[in-house]
One Martini backbone bead per residue (centre of mass of N, CA, C, O) as a GRO file, in nm:
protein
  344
    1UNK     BB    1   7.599   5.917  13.312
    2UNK     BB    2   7.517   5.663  13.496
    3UNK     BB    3   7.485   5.840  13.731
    4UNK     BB    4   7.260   6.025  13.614
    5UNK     BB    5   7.063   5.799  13.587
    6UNK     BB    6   7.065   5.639  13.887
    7UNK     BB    7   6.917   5.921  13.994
    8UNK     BB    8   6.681   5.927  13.821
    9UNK     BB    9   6.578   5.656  13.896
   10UNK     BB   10   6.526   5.703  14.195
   11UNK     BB   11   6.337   5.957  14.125
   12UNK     BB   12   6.128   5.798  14.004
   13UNK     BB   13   6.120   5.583  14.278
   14UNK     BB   14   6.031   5.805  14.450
   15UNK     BB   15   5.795   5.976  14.606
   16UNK     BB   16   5.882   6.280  14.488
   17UNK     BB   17   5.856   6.196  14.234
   18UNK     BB   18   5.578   6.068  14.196
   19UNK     BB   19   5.449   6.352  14.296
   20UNK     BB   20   5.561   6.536  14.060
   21UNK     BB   21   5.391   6.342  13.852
   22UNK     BB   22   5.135   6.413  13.928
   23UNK     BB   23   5.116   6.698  13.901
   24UNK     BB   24   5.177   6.687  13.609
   25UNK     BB   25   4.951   6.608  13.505
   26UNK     BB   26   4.696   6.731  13.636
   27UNK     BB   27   4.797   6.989  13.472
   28UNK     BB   28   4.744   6.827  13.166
   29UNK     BB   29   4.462   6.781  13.216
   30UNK     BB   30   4.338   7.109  13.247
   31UNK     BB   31   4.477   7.198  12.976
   32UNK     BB   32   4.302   6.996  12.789
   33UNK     BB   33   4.007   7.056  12.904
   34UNK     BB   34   3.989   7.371  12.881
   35UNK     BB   35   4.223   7.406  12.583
   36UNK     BB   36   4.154   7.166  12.363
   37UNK     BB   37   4.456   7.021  12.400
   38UNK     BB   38   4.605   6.770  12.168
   39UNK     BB   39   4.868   6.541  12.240
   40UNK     BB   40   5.105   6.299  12.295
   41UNK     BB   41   5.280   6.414  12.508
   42UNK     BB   42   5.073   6.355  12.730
   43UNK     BB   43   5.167   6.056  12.758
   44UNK     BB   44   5.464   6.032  12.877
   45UNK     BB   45   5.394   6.102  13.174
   46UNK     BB   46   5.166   5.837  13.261
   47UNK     BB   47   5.418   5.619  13.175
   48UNK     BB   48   5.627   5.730  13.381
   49UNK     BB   49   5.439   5.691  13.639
   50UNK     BB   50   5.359   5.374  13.588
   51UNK     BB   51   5.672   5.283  13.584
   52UNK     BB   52   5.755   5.371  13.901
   53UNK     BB   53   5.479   5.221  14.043
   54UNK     BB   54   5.561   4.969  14.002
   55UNK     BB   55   5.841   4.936  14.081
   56UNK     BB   56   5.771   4.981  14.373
   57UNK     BB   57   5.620   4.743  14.387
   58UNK     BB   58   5.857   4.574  14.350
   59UNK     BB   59   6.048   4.671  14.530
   60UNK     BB   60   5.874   4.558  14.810
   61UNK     BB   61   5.936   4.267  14.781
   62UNK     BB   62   6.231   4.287  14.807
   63UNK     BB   63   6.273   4.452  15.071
   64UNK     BB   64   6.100   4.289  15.246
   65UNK     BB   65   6.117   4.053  15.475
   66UNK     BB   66   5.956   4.031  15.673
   67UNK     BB   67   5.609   4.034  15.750
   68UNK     BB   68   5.341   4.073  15.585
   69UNK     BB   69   5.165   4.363  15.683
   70UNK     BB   70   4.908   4.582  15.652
   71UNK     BB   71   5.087   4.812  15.557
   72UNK     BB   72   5.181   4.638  15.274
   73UNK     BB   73   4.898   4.602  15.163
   74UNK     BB   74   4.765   4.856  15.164
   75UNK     BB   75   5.015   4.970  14.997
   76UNK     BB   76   4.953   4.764  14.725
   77UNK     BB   77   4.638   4.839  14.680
   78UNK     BB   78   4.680   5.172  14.628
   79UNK     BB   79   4.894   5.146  14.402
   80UNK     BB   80   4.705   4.966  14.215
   81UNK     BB   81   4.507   5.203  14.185
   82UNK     BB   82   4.714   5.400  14.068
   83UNK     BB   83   4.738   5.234  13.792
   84UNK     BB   84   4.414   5.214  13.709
   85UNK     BB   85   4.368   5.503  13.702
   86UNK     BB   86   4.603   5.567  13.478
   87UNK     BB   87   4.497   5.392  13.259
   88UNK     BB   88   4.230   5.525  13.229
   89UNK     BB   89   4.308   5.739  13.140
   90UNK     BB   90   4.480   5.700  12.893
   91UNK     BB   91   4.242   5.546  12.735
   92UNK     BB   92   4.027   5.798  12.750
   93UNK     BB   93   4.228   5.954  12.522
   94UNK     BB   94   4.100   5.708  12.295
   95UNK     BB   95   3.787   5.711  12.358
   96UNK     BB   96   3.680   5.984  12.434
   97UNK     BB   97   3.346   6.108  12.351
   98UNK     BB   98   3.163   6.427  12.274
   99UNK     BB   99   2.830   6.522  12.165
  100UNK     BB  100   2.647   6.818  12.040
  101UNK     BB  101   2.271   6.794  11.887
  102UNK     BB  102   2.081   6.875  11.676
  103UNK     BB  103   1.714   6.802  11.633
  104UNK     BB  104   1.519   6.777  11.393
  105UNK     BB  105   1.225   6.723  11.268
  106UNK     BB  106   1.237   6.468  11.010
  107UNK     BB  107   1.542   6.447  11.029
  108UNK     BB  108   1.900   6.342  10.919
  109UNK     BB  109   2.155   6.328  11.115
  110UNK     BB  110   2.505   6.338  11.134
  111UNK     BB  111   2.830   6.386  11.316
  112UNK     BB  112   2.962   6.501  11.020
  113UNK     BB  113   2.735   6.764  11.069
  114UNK     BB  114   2.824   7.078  11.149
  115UNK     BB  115   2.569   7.234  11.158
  116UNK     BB  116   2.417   6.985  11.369
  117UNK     BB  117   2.746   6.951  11.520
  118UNK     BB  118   2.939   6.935  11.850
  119UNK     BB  119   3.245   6.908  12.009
  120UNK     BB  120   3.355   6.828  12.310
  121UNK     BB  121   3.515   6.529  12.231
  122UNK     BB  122   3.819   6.397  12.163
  123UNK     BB  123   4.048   6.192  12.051
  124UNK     BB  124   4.372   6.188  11.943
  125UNK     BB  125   4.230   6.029  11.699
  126UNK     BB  126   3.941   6.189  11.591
  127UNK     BB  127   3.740   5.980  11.530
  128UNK     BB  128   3.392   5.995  11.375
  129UNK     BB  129   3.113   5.838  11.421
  130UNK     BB  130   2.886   5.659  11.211
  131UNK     BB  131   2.603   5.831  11.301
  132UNK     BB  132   2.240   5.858  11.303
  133UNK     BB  133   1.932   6.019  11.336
  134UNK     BB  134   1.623   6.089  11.433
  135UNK     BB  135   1.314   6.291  11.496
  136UNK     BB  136   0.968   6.196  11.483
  137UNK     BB  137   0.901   6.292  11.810
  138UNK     BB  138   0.748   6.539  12.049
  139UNK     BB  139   0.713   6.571  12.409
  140UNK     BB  140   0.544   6.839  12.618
  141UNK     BB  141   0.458   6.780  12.979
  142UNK     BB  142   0.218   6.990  13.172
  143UNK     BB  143   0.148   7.142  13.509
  144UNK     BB  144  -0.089   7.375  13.415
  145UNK     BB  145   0.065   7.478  13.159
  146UNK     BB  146   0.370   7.547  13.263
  147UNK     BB  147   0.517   7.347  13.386
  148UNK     BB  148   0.760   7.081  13.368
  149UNK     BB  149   0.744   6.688  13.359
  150UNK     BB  150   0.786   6.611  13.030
  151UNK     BB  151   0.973   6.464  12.796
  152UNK     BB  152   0.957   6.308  12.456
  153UNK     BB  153   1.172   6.136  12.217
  154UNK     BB  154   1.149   5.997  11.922
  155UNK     BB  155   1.450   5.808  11.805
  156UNK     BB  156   1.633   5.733  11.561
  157UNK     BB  157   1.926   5.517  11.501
  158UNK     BB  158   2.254   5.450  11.359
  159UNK     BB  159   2.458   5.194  11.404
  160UNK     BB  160   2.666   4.941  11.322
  161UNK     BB  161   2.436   4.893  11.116
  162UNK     BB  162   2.179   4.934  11.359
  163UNK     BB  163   1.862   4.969  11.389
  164UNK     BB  164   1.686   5.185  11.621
  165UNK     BB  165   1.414   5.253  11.847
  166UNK     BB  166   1.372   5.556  12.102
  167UNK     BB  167   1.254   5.640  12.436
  168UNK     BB  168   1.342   5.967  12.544
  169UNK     BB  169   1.411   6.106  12.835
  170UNK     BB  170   1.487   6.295  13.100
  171UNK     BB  171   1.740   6.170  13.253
  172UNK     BB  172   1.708   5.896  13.036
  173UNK     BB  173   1.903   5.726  12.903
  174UNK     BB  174   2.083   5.521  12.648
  175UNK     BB  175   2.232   5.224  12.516
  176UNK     BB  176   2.494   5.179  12.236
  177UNK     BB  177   2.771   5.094  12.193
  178UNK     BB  178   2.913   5.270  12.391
  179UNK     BB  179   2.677   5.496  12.419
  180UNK     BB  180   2.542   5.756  12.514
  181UNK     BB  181   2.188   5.876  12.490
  182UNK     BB  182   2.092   6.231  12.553
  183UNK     BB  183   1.820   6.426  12.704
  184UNK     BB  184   1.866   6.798  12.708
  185UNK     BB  185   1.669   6.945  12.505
  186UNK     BB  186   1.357   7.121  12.438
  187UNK     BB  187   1.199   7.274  12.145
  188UNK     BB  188   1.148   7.523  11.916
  189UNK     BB  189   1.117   7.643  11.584
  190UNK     BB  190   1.151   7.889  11.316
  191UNK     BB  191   1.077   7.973  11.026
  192UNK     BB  192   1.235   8.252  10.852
  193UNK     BB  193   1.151   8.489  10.599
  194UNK     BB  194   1.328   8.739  10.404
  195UNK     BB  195   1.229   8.952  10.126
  196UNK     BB  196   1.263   9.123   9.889
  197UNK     BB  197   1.092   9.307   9.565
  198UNK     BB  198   1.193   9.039   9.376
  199UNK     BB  199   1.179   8.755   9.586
  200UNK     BB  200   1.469   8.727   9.771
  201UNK     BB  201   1.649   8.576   9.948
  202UNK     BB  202   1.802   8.688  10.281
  203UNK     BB  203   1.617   8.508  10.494
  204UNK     BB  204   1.689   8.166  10.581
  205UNK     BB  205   1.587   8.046  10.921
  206UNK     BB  206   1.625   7.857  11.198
  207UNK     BB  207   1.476   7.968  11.525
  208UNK     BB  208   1.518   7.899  11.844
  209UNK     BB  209   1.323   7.874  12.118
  210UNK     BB  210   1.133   7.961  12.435
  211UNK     BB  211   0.828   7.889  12.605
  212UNK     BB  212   0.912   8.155  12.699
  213UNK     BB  213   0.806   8.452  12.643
  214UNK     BB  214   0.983   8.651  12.827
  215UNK     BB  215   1.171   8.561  12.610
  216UNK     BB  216   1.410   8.712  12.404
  217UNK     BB  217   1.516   8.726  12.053
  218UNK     BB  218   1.809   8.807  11.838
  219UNK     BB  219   1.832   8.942  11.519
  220UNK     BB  220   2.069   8.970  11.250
  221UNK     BB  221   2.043   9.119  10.921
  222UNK     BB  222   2.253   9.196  10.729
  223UNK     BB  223   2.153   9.252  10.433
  224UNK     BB  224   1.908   9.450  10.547
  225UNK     BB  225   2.019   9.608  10.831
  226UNK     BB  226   1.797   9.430  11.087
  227UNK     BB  227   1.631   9.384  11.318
  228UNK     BB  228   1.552   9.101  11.558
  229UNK     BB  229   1.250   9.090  11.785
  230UNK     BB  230   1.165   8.762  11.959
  231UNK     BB  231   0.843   8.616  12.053
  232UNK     BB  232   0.691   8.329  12.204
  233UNK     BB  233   0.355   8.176  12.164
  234UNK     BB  234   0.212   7.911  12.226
  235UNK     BB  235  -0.075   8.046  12.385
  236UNK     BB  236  -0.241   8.286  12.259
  237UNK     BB  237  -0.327   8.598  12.383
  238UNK     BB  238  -0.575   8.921  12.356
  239UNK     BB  239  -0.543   9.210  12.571
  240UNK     BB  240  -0.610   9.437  12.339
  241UNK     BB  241  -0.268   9.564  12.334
  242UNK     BB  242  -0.193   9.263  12.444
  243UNK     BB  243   0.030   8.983  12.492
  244UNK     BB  244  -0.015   8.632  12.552
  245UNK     BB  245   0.006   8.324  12.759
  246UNK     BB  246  -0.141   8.081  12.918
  247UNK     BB  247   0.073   7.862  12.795
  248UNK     BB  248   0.331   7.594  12.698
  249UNK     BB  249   0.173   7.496  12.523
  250UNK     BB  250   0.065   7.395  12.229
  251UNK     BB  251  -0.256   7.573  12.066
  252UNK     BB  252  -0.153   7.893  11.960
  253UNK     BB  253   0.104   7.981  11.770
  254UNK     BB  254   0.312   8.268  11.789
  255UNK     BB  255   0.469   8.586  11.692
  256UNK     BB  256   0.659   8.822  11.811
  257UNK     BB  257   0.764   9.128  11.640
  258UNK     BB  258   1.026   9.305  11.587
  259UNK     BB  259   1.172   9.614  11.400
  260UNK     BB  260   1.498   9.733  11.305
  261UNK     BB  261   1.738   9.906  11.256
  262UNK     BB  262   2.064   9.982  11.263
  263UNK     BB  263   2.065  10.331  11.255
  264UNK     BB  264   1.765  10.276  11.462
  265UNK     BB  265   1.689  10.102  11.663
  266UNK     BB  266   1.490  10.325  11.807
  267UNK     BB  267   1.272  10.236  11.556
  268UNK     BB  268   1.008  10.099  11.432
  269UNK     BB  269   0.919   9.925  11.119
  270UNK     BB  270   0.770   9.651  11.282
  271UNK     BB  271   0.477   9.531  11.464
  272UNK     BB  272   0.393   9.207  11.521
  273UNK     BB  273   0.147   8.954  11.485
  274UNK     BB  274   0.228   8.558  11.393
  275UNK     BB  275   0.217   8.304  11.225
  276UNK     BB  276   0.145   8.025  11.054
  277UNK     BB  277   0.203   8.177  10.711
  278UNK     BB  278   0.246   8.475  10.764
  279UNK     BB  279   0.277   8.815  10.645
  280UNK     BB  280   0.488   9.096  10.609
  281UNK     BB  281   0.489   9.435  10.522
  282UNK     BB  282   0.804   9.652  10.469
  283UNK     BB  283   0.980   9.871  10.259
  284UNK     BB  284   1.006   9.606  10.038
  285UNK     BB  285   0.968   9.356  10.263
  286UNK     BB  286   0.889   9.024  10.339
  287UNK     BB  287   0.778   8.858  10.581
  288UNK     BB  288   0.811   8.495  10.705
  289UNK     BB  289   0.618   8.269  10.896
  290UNK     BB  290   0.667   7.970  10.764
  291UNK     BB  291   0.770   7.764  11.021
  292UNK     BB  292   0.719   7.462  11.318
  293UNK     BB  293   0.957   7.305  11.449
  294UNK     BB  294   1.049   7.051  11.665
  295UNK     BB  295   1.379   7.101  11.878
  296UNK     BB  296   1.644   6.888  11.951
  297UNK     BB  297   1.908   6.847  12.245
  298UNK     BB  298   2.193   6.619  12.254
  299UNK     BB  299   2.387   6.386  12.384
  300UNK     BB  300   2.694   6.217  12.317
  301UNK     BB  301   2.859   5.940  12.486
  302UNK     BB  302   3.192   5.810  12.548
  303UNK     BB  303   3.326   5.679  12.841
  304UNK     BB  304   3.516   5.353  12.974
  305UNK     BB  305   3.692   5.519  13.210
  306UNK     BB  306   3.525   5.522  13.465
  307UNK     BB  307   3.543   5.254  13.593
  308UNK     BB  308   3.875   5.285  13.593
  309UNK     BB  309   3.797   5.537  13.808
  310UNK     BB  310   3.640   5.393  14.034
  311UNK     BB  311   3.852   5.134  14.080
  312UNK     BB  312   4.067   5.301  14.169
  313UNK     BB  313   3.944   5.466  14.431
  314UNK     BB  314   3.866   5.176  14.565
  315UNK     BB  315   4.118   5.090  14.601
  316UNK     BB  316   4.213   5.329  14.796
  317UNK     BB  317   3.973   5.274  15.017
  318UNK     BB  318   4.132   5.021  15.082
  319UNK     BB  319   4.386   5.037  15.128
  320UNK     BB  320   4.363   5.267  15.379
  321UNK     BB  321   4.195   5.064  15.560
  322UNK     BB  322   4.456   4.894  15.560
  323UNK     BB  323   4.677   5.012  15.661
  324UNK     BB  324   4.523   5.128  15.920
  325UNK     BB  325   4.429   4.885  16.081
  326UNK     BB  326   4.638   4.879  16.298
  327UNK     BB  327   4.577   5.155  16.438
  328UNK     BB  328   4.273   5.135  16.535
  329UNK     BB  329   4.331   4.885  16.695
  330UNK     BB  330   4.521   5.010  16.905
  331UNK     BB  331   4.300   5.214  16.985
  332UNK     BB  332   4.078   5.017  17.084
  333UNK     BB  333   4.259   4.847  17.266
  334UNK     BB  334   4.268   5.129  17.453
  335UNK     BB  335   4.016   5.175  17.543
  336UNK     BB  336   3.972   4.882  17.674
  337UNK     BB  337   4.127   4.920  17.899
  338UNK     BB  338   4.055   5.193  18.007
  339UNK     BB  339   3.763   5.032  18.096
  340UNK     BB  340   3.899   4.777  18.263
  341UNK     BB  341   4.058   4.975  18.474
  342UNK     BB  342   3.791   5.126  18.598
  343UNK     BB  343   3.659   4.907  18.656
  344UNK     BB  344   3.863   4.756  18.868
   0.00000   0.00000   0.00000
């Protein structure tokens, strides 16, 4: 058994082992990443890895005789990167936070709210911090109405106990108690409400739609068995029997809807152009494009590994170049001599 121990320790602290651990890790963090597999045991291999790290570095001082040269700091200081690495990763595990909230406007989303928050990332801890949002206003400002080149949406924050308000655009997030709030994309909503001949709503739902008429959304209302094709026009015009958008701007806003059955896809049962407030109906079924609601979604990120994710790269790269300082060294030296003795 301590022979066994022995070699183990050996093979711990061997270059192979140090190898082998690395590669070990790696791929239980593609794991994790890939197939949102969180366990504590993922975390056994990078203590064994840290400490593996470290005796190497001690090993170093006490077998090292001669006077310590560029390779033995080079190779301490990559080491010593190695560790911090490890380190980040380890607590990005217990730190790591990331979530993708939607928020209507004028609404009051909490982060426990899982109809409008899913989460992309979260610590083998699992606790999701008490954040509240709230969207006041949002604009969307475009280059001859068709562009986009401004998102701004101010919105309120409630964290820690302490409430701010904040203008946040596309690409400029801002910062409060180790999150990152970005502003994902900006959208609007439109509340559908369909009644059978009773007025029972059988479909009440807020879908988001896209600024570009291009894009069709499907919705199926299981219900009434009835398929939704809806096409939004920000700036409506009509040329003929035909409609179209001027620009992406909201200053006409209306609804195209085709409507038709599961038994019968290809037969309209309803098509044709609402605004906001008009109502069709159809079959004994009144539809009712009820409601126009501006909705973003947010980013909410914590993840203080970064930090110490690039600490340890640059330590790397200090490392590397301390190492190698003397091989460098040799060639420029051998270099000019050959220019010297040219001269000569």
């Amino acid at each position: 058994m301590r022979h066994f121990l022995s070699e183990f320790y050996l093979f711990l602290t061997s270059r192979p082992g140090a190898i082998c651990l690395l590669i070990v890790s790696a791929c239980l963090l593609i794991i994790k990443e890939t197939f949102a597999l969180y366990h504590p045991v993922f975390l056994i291999i990078p203590i064994i890895l840290f400490f593996s790290v470290s005796i190497c570095i001690i090993r170093r001082f006490r077998v090292t005789k001669r006077g310590y040269d560029y390779k033995f700091w080079g190779s301490i200081v990559f080491h010593i990167g190695m560790l911090v690495l490890i380190v980040a990763v380890f607590m990005g595990s217990f730190t790591r936070f990331g979530a993708t909230v939607v928020l209507p406007l004028g609404m009051t989303v909490s982060l426990l709210d899982k109809d409008f928050v899913g989460m992309d990332s979260s610590s083998f801890v699992g606790e999701i911090p008490f954040v509240q949002l709230r969207l006041n206003s949002m604009k969307m400002r475009y280059e001859k109405g068709i562009h986009p080149v401004d998102y701004t949406a101010d919105v309120s924050i409630s964290i820690g106990g302490t409430n701010m308000n904040e203008v946040i655009r596309i690409n400029r997030p801002v910062h409060h108690y180790g999150y990152q709030f970005m502003y994902y994309e900006g959208n609007n909503a439109l509340l559908l409400i369909l009644r059978d001949s009773s007025g029972k709503k059988l479909f009440s739902q807020y879908l988001r739609v896209s600024d570009n008429p291009v894009n069709e959304k499907i919705t199926e209302i299981l219900p009434a068995g009835i398929t939704l094709y809806t096409r939004f026009f920000a700036d409506m015009f009509m040329d003929g029997e035909k409609y179209g958008s001027r620009s992406r701007e909201l200053k006409n806003p209306a609804m195209g809807i085709k409507i038709t059955t599961k038994t019968d896809p290809f037969k309209n049962i309803w098509s044709g152009i609402l605004k906001v407030g008009e109502k069709a109906e159809f079959e004994g079924y009144t539809f009712e494009f009820a409601e126009l609601k501006p909705v973003i979604t947010m980013k909410i990120v914590k993840d203080i590994s970064y930090w110490g994710i690039f600490t340890g790269w640059l330590l790397f790269i200090i490392g590397l170049f301390i190492r190698y300082l003397s091989f460098w060294k040799k060639i420029f030296r051998k270099e000019a001599d050959k220019e010297a003795v040219g001269v000569s």
